[in-house]
C-alpha positions in Angstrom: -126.1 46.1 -173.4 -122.6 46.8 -175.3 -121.6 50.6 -175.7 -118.8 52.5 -177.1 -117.8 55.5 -176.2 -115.7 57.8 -178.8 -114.2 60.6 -176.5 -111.2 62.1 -177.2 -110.9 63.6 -173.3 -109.3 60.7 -171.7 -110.5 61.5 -168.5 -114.2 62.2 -169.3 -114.0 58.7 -171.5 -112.9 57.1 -168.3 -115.3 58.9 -165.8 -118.4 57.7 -168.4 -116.7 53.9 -168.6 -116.5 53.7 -164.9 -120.4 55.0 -164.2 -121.5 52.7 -166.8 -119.7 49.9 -165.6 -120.8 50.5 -162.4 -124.7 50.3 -163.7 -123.8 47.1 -165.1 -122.9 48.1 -168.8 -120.5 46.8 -170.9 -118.0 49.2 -171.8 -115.2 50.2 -174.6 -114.1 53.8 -174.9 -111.8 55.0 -177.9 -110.5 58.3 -178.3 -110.3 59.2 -182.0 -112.8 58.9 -184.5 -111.4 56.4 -187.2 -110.8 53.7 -184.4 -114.7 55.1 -183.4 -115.4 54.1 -186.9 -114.0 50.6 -187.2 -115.0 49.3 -183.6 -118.6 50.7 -184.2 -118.8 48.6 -187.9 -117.8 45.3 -186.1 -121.3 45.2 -185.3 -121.2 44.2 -181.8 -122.2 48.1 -180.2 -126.3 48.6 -178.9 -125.1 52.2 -178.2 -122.8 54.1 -179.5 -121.9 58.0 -177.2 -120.0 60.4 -179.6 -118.3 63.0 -179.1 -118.7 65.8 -182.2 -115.2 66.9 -182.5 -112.3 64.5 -182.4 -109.2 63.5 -184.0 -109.2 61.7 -187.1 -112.7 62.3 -188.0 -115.2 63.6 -186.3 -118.3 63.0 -185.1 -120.8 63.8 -187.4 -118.9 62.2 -190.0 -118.3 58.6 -188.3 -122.3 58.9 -188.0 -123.0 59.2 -191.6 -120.1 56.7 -192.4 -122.2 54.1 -189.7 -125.5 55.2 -191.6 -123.5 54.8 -195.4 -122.9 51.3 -194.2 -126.6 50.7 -193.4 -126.0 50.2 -189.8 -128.8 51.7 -188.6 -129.3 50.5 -185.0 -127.9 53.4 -183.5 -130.1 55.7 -184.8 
């Protein structure tokens, strides 16, 4: 399983990547919500963990973008 994180606390993003990892997850953290946005629409993400307010744009607005785009896996 492939997840992104979009965290804009650097530490907490890192802290999540690390348990993950150690559970045997692929992981990719990005902390701002417009790189959020493109990595999530490459398509490649079975879980996506957002956090509501970040930089850029935020959380509840990179989920309708995803949804928009008729990506609806995460949902």
């Amino acid at each position: 399983m492939r997840i992104l994180i979009v965290e804009d606390e650097v530490n907490l993003a890192e802290a999540l990547t690390q348990i993950l990892k150690k559970n045997h997850y692929s992981v990719d953290a990005v902390h701002d919500g417009q790189t959020g946005l493109d990595n999530a629409l490459s398509g490649i993400y079975d879980l996506l963990l957002l956090d509501i307010m970040l930089p850029g744009m935020d959380g509840i607005t990179l989920l309708k973008t995803i949804r928009a785009e008729g990506i609806a896996e995460f949902v």
